[in-house]
Z-matrix of the N, CA and C atoms (Angstrom, degrees):
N
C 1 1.442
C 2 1.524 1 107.86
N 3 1.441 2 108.63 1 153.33
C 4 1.605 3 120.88 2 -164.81
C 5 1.689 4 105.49 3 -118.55
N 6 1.451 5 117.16 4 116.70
C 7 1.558 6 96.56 5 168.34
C 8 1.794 7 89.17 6 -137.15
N 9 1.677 8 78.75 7 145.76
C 10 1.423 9 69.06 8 -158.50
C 11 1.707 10 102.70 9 -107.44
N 12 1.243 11 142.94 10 118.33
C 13 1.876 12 147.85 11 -168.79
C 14 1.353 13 83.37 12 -35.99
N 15 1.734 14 86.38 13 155.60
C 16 1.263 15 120.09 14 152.35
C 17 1.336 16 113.87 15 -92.37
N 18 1.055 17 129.83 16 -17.37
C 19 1.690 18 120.72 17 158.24
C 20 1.681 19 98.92 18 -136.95
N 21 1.739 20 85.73 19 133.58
C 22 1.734 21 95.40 20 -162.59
C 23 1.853 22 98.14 21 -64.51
N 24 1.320 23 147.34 22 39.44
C 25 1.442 24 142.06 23 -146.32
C 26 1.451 25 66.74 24 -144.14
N 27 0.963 26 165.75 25 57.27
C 28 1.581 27 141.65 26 -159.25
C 29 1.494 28 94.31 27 -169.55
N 30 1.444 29 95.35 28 -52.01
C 31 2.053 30 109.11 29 -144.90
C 32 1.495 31 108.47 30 -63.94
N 33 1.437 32 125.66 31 -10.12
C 34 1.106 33 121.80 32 167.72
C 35 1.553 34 120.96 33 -77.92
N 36 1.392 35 115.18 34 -12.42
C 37 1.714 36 122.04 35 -179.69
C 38 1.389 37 89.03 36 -78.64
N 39 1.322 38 94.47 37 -56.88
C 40 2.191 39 100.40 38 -163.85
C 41 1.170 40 96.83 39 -63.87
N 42 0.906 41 159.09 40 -53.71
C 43 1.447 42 145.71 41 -172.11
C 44 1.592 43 107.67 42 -31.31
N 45 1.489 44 100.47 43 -74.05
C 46 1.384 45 142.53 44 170.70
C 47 1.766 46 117.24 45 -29.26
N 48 1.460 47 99.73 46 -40.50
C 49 1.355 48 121.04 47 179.91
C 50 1.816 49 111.69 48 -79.48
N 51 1.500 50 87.25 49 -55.54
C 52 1.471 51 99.63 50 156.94
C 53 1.688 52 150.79 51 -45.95
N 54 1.077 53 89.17 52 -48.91
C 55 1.216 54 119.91 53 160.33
C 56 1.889 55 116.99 54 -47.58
N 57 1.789 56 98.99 55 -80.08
C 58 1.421 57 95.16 56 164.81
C 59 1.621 58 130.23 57 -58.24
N 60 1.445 59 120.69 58 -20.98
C 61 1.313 60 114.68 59 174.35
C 62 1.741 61 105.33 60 -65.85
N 63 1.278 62 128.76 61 -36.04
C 64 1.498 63 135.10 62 -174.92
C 65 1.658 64 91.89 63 -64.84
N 66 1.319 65 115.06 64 -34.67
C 67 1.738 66 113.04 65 -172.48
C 68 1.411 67 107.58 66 -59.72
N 69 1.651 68 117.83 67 -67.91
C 70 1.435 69 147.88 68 173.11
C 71 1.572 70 97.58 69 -43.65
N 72 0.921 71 147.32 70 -39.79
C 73 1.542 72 145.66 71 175.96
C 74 1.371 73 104.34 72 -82.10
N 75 1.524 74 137.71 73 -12.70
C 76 1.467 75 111.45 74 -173.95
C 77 1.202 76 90.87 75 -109.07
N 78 1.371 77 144.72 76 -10.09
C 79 1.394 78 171.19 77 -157.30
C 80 1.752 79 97.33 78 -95.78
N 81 1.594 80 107.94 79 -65.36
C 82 1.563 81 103.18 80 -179.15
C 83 1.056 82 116.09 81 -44.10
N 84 1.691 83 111.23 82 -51.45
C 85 1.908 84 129.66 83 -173.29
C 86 1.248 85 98.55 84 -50.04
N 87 1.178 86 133.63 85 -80.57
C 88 1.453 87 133.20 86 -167.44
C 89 1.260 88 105.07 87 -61.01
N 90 1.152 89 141.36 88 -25.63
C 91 1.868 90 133.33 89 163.01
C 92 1.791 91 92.54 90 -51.92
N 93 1.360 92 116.33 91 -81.45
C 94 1.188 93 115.64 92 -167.63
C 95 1.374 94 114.88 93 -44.28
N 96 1.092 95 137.31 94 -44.74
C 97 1.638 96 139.56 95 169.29
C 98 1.301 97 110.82 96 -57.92
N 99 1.102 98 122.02 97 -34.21
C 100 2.070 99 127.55 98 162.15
C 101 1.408 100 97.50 99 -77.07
N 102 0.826 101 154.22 100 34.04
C 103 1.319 102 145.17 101 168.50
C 104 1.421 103 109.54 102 -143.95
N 105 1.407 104 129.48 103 -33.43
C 106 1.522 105 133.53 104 132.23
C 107 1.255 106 101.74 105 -22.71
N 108 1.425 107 129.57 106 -95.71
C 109 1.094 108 148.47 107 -137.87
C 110 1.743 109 128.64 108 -78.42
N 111 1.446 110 84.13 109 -9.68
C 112 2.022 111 93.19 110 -177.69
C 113 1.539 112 93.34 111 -67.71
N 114 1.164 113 73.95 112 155.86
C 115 1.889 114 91.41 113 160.51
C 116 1.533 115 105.11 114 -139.05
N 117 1.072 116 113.63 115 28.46
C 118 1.954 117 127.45 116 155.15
C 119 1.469 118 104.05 117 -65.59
N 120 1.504 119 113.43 118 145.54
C 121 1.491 120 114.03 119 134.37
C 122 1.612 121 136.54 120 -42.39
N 123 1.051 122 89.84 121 -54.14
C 124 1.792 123 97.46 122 -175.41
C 125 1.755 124 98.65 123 -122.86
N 126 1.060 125 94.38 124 124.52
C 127 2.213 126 121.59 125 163.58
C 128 1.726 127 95.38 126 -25.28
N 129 1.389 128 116.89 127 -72.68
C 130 1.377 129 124.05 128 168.65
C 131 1.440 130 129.84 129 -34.51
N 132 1.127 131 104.53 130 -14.70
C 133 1.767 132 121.42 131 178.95
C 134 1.312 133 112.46 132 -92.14
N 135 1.854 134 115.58 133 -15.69
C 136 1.400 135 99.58 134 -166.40
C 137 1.094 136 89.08 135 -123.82
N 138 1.510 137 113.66 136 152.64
C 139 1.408 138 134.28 137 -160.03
C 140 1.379 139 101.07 138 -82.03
N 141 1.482 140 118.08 139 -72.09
C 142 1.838 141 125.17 140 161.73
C 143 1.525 142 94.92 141 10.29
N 144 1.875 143 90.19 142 -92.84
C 145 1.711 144 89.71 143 -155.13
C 146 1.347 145 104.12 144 -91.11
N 147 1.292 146 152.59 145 49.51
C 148 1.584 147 154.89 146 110.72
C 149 1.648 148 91.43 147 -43.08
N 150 1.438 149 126.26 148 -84.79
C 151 1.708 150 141.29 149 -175.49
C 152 1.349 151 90.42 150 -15.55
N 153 1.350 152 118.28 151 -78.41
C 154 1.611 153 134.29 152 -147.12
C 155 1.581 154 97.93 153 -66.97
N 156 1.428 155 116.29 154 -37.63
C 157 1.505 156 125.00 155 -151.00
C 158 2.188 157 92.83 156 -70.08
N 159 1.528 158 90.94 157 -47.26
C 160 1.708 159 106.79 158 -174.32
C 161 1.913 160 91.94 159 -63.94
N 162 0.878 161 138.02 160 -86.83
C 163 1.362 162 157.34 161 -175.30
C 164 2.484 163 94.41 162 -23.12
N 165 1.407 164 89.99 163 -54.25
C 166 1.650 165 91.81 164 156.65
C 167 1.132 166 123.91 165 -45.59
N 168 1.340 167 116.32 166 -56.45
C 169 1.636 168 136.66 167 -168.79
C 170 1.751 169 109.62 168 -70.11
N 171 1.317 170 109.97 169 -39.61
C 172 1.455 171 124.81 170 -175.51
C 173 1.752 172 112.50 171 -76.19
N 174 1.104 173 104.25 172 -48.71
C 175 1.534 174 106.68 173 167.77
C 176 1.603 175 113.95 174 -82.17
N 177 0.687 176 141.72 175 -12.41
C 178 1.432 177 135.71 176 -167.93
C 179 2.330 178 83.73 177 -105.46
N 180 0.764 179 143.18 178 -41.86
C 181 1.494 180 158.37 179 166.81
C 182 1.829 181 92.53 180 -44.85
N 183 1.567 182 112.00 181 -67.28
C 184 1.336 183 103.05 182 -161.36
C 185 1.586 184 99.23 183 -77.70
N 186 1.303 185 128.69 184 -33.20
C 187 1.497 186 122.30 185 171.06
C 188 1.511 187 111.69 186 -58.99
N 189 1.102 188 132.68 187 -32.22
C 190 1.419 189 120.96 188 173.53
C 191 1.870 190 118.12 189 -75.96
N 192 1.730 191 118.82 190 -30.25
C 193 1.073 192 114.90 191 163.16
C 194 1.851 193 116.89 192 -58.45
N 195 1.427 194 109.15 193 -21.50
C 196 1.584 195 96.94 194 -171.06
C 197 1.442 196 91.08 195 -87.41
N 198 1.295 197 134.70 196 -16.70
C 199 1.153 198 119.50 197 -159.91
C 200 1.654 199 114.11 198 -89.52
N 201 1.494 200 94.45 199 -13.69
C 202 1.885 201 91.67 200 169.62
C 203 1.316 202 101.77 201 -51.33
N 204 1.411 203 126.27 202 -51.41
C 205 1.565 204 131.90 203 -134.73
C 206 1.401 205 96.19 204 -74.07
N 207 1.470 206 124.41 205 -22.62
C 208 1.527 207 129.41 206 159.80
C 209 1.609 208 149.59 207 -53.86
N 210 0.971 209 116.05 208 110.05
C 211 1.535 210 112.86 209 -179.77
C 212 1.634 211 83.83 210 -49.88
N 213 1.417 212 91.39 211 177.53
C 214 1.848 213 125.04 212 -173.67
C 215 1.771 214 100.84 213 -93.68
N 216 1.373 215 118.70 214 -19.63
C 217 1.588 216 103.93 215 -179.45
C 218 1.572 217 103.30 216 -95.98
N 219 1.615 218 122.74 217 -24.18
C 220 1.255 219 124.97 218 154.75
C 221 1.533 220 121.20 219 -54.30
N 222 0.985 221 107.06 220 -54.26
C 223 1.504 222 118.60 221 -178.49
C 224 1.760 223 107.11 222 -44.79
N 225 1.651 224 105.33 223 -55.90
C 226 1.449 225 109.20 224 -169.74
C 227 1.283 226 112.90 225 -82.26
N 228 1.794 227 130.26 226 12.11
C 229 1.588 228 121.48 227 169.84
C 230 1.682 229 85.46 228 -96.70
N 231 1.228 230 127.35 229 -28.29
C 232 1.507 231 103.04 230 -171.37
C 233 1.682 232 119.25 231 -79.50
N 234 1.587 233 98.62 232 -14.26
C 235 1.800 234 100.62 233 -177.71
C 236 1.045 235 84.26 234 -89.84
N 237 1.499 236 144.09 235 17.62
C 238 1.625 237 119.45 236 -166.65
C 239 1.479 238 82.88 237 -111.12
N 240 1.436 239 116.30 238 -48.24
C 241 1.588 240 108.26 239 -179.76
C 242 1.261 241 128.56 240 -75.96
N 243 1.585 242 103.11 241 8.73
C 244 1.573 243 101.53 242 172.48
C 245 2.201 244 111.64 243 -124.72
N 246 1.745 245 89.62 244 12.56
C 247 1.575 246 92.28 245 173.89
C 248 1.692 247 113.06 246 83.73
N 249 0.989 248 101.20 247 5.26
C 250 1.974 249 107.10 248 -161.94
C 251 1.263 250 101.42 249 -96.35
C-alpha cells in the first residue's frame, strides 16, 4: 500500500509507518488462525500464537515509534488508509 505525505519531509516516517502496519496485520491474521486452531486451554499455552502474539506486539511497537516523528494530519491519512 501507497500513502503518499502531505509534505514530502515526512514520506520517509509514513512509508515506515506503513510499512509496519502491513507487518502487524499479517501478524494479526496468523494470530487469529492460531487461535482458531489450538486445541490448548489457554491462548498462552500454545506456542503458534505466543510466535504470532510477540511478532503482533513487535510491529504494532515499531509502528507507534515512527509515528511520534509525525505531525497529527500525517498521522490521520495513514490510520485513514489502514481503517484505524
Amino acid at each position: 500500500m501507497k500513502v503518499q505525505a502531505i509534505n514530502p519531509k515526512h514520506q520517509t516516517s509514513v512509508n515506515k509507518c506503513v510499512q509496519w502496519m502491513e507487518k502487524y496485520e499479517k501478524a494479526n491474521d496468523m494470530r487469529n488462525m492460531a487461535e482458531d486452531n489450538t486445541e490448548c486451554d489457554y491462548l498462552e499455552d500454545d506456542k503458534e500464537w505466543r510466535k504470532w502474539n510477540r511478532q503482533c506486539e513487535r510491529a504494532y511497537d515499531k509502528y507507534l515509534d515512527y509515528t511520534y516523528d509525525l505531525p497529527k494530519r500525517e498521522l490521520d491519512k495513514v490510520e485513514k488508509a489502514f481503517q484505524l
